[in-house]
N, C-alpha and C positions, 0 to 999 in steps of 0.2 A: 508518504514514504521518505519524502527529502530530509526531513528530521531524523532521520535512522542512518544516515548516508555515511557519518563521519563515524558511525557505530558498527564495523562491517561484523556477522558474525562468527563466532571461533571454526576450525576447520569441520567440525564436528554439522558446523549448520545451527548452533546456538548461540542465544542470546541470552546475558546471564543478569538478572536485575540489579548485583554491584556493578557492574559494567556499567550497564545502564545508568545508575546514580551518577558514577567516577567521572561519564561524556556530559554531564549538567542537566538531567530531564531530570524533571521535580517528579514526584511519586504519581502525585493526580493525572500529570502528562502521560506518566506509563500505564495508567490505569486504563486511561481515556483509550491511548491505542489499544488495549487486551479488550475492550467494550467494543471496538473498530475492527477487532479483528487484522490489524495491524500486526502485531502481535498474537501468537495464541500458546498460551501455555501449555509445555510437555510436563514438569513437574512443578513446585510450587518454587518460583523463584526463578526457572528454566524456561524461555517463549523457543520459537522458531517462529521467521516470517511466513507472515497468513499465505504468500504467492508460494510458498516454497514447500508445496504437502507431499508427506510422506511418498516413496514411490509405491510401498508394498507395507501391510501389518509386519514385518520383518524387522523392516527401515525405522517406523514407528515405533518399533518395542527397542532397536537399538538406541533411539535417538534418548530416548526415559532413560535408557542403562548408564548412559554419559553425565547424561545430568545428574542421576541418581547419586553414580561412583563418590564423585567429592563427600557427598552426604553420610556416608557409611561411616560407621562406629568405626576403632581400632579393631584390626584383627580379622576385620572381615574382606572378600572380597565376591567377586560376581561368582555367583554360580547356578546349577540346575539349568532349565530349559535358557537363562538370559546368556552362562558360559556358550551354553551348545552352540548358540547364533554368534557371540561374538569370534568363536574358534572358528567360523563358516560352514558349521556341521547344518545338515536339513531338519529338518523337524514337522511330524506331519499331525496335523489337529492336536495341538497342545496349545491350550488359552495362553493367549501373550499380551494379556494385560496388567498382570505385576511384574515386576522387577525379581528375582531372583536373586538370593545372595545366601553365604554361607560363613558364619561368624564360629569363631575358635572358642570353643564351650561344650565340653563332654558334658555333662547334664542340662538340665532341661530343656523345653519346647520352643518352638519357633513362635516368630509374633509378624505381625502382619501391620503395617502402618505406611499410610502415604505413597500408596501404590506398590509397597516392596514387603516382598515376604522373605524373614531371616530366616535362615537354617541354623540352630545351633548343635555342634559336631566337633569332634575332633579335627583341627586342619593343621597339619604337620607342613613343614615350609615346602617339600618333594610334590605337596599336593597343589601346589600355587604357580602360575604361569604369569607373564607381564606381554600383554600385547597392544602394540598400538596406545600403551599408554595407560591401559587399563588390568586390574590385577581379578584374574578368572581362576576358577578349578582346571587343573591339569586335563589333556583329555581324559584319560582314563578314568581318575576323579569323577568327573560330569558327569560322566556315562554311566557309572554305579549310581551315581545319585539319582540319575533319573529313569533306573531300572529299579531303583527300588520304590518309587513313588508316584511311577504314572503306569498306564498300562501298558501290558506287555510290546501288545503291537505298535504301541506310539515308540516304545522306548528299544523298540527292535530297529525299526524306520533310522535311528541317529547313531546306532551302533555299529549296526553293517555299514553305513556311509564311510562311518571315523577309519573301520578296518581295510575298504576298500582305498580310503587313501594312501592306507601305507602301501600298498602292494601295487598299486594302479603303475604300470610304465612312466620313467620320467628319466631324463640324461642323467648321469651318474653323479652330476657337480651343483644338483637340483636336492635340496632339502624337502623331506616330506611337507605336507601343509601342516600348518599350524593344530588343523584339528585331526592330525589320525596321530592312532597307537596301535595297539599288539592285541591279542587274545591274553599273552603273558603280562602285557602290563595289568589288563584289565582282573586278570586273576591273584595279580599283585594286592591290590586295593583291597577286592573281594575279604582276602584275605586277614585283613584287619579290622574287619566289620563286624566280623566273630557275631553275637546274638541281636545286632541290631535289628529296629523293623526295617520288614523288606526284604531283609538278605537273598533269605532263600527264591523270592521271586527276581531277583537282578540274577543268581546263578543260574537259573533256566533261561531266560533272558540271554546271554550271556551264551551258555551252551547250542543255543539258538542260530547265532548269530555267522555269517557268513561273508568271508572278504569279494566273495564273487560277486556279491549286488549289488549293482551298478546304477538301482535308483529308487526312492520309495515304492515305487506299485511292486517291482521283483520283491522287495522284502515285505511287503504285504499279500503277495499271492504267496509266497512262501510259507507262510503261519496262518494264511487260511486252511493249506494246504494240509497243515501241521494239529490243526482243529477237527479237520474232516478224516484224520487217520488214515492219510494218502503216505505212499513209501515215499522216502527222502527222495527230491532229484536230484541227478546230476545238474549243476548250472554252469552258464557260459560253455553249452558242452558243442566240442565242434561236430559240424556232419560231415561225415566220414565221404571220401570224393569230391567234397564243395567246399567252397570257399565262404562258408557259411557259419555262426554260432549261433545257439537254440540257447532259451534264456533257460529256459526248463527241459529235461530228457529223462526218460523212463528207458535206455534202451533195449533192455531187454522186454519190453514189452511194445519196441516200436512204438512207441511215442515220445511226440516235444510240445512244448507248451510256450509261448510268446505273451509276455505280457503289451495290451498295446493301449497305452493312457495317452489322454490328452495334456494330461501336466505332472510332471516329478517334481516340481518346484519343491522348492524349502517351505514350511509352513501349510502346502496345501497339496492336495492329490485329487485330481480331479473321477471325475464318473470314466472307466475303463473297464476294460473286457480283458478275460484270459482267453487266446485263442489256440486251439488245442489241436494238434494232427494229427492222425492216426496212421501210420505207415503200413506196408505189411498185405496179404493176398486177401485176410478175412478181412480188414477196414475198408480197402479199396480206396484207402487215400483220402479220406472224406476228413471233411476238416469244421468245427462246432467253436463257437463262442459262447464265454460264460461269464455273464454282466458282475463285474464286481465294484460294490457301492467304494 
């Protein structure tokens, strides 16, 4: 490792093989280390040190995004599932081992090379954001893109996130996060998508979607809920006398519903239960759990 010492990597946590060349290691040397494991390649030209591994598949899919960026044609910038993460949006069971991107080209098809899959699409400048360095899909953007190309419930999971960021309390002098927007922006977008594929599933998607949920499992019992032809709940709904909020309420039927998971994390949703109470003289308060994969 003393060999790499005078090589420190960029803030990113890379190591870039002109770098490498520019500090005097001959190619065989850098090879030697990526065989050592000294080195271990994120994209072809792009290491991170062997001691320094990913914290989370999150971390890892960003790390590719960084390196990828410089690589990208004119015109293009990050987008789909790799915007959603770069904006801090969650994202829950969506493969995060290409690169996403989205290249300014109203016809033809996407292509898939060296870990990155391009979208080619209309990308007007309104639709482009620069964060940290890096040039993504707008939220609103993202969010149509990836209601119209993955499933509903993954692509529910990152929608209701972005909307509850706008809305979520914050001091007045406090800028929303990078990654929310509006229903209205998202209908904005919609709107110019006119007969693309998809559309029409990003609109139900979209019509779905709820500023109140506060973490993937709420927005996944939601649209199981939405599968099984259960009546809308009320969410975040308070109990009337208590100092209490129920994720889920029926109230005119005396009951509330609590989602309780092991993990909301970004990327992953663990094994969880909906637990359900029934209030009222005929339940007698009796209270059921209903295991949701």
């Amino acid at each position: 490792m003393d060999r790499l010492d005078h090589v420190p990597p960029d803030p990113a946590g890379l190591l870039h093989r002109s770098t490498l060349l520019g500090a005097g290691l001959a190619v065989d040397e850098i090879d030697r280390l990526v065989r050592a494991r000294v080195l271990v390649p994120v994209r072809r030209g792009s290491y991170r040190l062997g001691d320094d591994e990913p914290r989370s598949p999150v971390h890892a899919h960003l790390l590719r995004a960084r390196a990828t960026a410089p690589h990208l044609a004119p015109g293009s910038v990050l987008g789909h599932v790799t915007a959603a993460l770069v904006l801090g949006l969650p994202v829950w069971n969506l493969p995060l081992d290409r690169v996403h991107a989205v290249r300014e080209r109203s016809t033809g098809g996407g292509r898939n090379r060296h870990g990155t899959s391009v979208h080619r699409a209309p990308l007007p400048g309104d639709d482009v954001r620069e964060l940290d360095g890096l040039l993504v899909t707008s939220p609103a953007r993202t969010l149509v893109d990836l209601a119209r190309t993955v499933p509903a419930e993954q692509a529910l999971v990152t929608i209701d996130a972005a909307l509850h960021q706008h809305v979520r309390p914050r001091p007045r002098s406090e800028r929303p996060p990078p990654g929310a927007t509006t229903v209205d922006e998202l209908t904005e977008v919609l709107s110019r998508f006119g007969g693309r594929v998809g559309t029409p599933a990003a609109r139900r998607v979209v019509a779905l979607a709820d500023a109140r949920s506060e973490s993937p499992g709420e927005s996944r019992s939601r649209f199981r809920m939405y599968l099984a032809s259960l009546p809308d709940p009320a969410t975040q709904w308070k109990v009337p006398g208590l100092p209490f909020r129920a994720d889920f309420a029926w109230p005119e039927h005396g009951v509330v519903g609590e989602f309780d998971g092991r993990s909301s994390t970004a990327a992953h949703c663990g094994p969880a239960r909906i637990s359900v109470r029934c209030s009222g003289r005929r339940s007698g308060g009796r209270t059921s759990s209903v295991p949701r994969a």
